[in-house]
N, C-alpha and C positions, 0 to 999 in steps of 0.2 A: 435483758437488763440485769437478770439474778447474774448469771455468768460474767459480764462486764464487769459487777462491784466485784465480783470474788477474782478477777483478774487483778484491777485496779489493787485490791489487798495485799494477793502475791506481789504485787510488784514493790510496793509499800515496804512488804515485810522481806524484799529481796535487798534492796535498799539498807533497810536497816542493819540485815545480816553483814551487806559488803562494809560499810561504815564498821563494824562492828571485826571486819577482820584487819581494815587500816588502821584502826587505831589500840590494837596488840602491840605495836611496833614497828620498828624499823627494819626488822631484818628479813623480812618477807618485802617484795617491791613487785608490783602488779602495775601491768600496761594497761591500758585503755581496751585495748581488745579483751585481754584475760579478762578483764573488771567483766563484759559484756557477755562474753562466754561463760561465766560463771554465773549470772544474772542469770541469763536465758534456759541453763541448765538445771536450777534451782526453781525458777519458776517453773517454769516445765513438767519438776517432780513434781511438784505441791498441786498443779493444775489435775493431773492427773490420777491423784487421787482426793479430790475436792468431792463433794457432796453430788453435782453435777454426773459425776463420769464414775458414780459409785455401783449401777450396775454391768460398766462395761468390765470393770477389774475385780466385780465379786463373779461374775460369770465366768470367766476365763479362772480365778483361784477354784473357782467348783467344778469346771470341768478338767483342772488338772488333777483333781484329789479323787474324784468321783467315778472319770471313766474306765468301764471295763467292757471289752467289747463284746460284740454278741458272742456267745457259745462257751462263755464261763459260767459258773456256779454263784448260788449266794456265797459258799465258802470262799470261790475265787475272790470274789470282788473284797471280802473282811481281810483278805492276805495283801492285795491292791491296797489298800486305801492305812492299813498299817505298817507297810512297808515290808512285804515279803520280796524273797529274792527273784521273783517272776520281774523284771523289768518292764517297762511299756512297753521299746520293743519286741520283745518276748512276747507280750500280750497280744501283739498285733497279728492282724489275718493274713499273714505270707508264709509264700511255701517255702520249702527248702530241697534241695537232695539228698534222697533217703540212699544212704549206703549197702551195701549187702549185710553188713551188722544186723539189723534190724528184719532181715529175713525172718519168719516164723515166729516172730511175736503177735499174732495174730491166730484168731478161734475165732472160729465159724458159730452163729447162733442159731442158724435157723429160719424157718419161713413164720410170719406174723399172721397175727387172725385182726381183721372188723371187726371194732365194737359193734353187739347186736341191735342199738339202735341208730347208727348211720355208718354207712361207707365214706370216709374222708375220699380215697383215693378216685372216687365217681366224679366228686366235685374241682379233684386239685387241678385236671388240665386246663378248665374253662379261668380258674383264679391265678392258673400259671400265665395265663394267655396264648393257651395252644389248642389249635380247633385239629380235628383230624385224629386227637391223639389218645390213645390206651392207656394208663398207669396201674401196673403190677406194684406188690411190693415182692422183694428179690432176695434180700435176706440181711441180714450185721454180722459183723464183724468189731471185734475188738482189739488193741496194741499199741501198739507203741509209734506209730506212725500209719498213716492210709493215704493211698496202698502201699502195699508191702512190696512191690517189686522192684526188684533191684536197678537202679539207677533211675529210680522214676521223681519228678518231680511229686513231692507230697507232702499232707499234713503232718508235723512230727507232735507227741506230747508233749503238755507243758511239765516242769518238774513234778509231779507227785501228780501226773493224770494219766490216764490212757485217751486213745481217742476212738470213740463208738463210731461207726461211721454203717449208717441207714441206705441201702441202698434200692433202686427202684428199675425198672423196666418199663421207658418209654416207647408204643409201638405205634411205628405210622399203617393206620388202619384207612388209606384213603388209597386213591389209584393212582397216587402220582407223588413225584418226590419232593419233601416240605423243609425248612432251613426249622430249626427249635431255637427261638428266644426269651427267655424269662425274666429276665433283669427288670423287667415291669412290671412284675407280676407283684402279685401282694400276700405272698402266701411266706408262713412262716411256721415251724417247728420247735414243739419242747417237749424231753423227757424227765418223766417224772420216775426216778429212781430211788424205792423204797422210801419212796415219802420227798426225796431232795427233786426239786426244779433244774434241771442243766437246757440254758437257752441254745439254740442251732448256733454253729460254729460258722463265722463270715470266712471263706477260705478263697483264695484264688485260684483251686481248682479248676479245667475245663471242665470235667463235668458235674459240679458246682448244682443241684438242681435248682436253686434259685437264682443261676447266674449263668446260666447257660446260654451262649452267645455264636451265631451264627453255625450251629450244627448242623449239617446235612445230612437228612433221613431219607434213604429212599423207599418207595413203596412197600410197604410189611415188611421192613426192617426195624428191630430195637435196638434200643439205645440205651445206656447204663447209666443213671443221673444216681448223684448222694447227696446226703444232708449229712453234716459232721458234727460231733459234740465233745467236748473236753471233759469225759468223767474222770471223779475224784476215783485213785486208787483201791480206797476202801470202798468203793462202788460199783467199779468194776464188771467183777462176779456176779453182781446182782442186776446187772442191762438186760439178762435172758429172763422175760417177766416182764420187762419195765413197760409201759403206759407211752407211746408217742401221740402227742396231741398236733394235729394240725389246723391251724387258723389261716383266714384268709382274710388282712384287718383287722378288724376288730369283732369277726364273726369266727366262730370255731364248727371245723367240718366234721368232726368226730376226731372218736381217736383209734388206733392201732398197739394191740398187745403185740410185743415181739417175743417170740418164744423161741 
């Protein structure tokens, strides 16, 4: 009934507007149809943004102001939302091809220690949704796109990041050959770099470790899985050290020093 009066009004007050444009003058001349297409267009706006349909068009304005996808920074999302030259698409989780330019922008970090009171990587295959399965960690890498080799489909930085890219050793420790899927899995990643938060990077990498999609592992064979992250420049240098925390949900497995 609330909705019908507030129609009933637009139309009311669409009515009055059209009166209110015949009687300017003569030198505008409006058919019957235009009158009705202008009516219908008018109401239309006003309906839509009525009291009624107020949180379908404050949710849509906040999610265009607001969103930044996963594997950005606090700092990214202040530069998103004031208008920095990173575009949405730009922000967005797709690959590109990496040219031989970008060759050797990349340093090796190193192998990671378990924090001493849990091992994440114990817990991550059962929350990845992989029985059967080993998880090492393998070592990072930092630059300007991952991987680095030449003609490879891959993650490139955003203007003023590198990209950290966590990589792991999945091994099938079972007697027979297993396919690896995680796209269900509920595990997620974040590094904490000299105090700043950088969420895991959503990438369409194949191997993607939270998206890993029909891989064939045969028996005691591994497998190379990454988590990606978009660190800020001044940051950087400072990933060897950094803190990766793994959760599964809203449970966290422990975390991993990368050194």
């Amino acid at each position: 009934m609330k909705l019908r009066i507030k129609k009933l009004t637009a139309v009311g007050l669409v009515s009055m507007m059209i009166l209110a444009l015949t009687g300017c003058g003569d030198k505008v001349k409006l058919t019957e149809e235009q009158n009705d297409l202008i009516a219908e267009y008018i109401a239309g706006t006003m309906l839509k943004y009525s009291y009624d349909n107020e949180w379908d068009y404050t949710k849509l304005k906040v999610a265009q102001n607001t969103y930044v996808p996963k594997g950005t920074s606090s700092a990214a999302q202040n530069q998103k939302l004031t208008g920095s030259s990173n575009s949405a698409s730009s922000m967005a989780g797709s690959t590109s091809t990496t040219k031989a330019g970008n060759t050797g922008n990349s340093s090796a970090i190193g192998n990671g220690t378990a924090s001493a009171n849990t091992n994440p990587l114990t817990s991550m295959p059962s929350s990845l949704g992989l029985t059967g399965v080993d998880i090492t960690y393998k070592g990072c890498s930092v630059g300007k796109s991952y991987p680095i080799d030449e003609f490879a489909i891959a993650v490139p930085a955003f203007s003023g990041y590198q990209v950290a890219a966590v990589e792991f050793e999945l091994k099938n420790t079972t007697g027979s050959a297993m396919t690896l899927n995680t796209s269900a899995g509920s595990v997620s990643m974040k590094l904490t770099v000299s105090g700043n938060n950088v969420n895991q990077y959503t990438s369409l990498l194949k191997n993607d470790i939270s998206g890993l999609k029909n891989i064939s592992l045969a028996a005691g064979e591994t497998y190379t899985a990454v988590a990606v992250f978009q660190v800020e420049e001044s940051l950087a240098a400072q990933v060897s050290g950094s803190t990766l925390t793994i959760t599964a949900g809203s449970t966290s497995l422990g975390t991993l020093t990368l050194k």
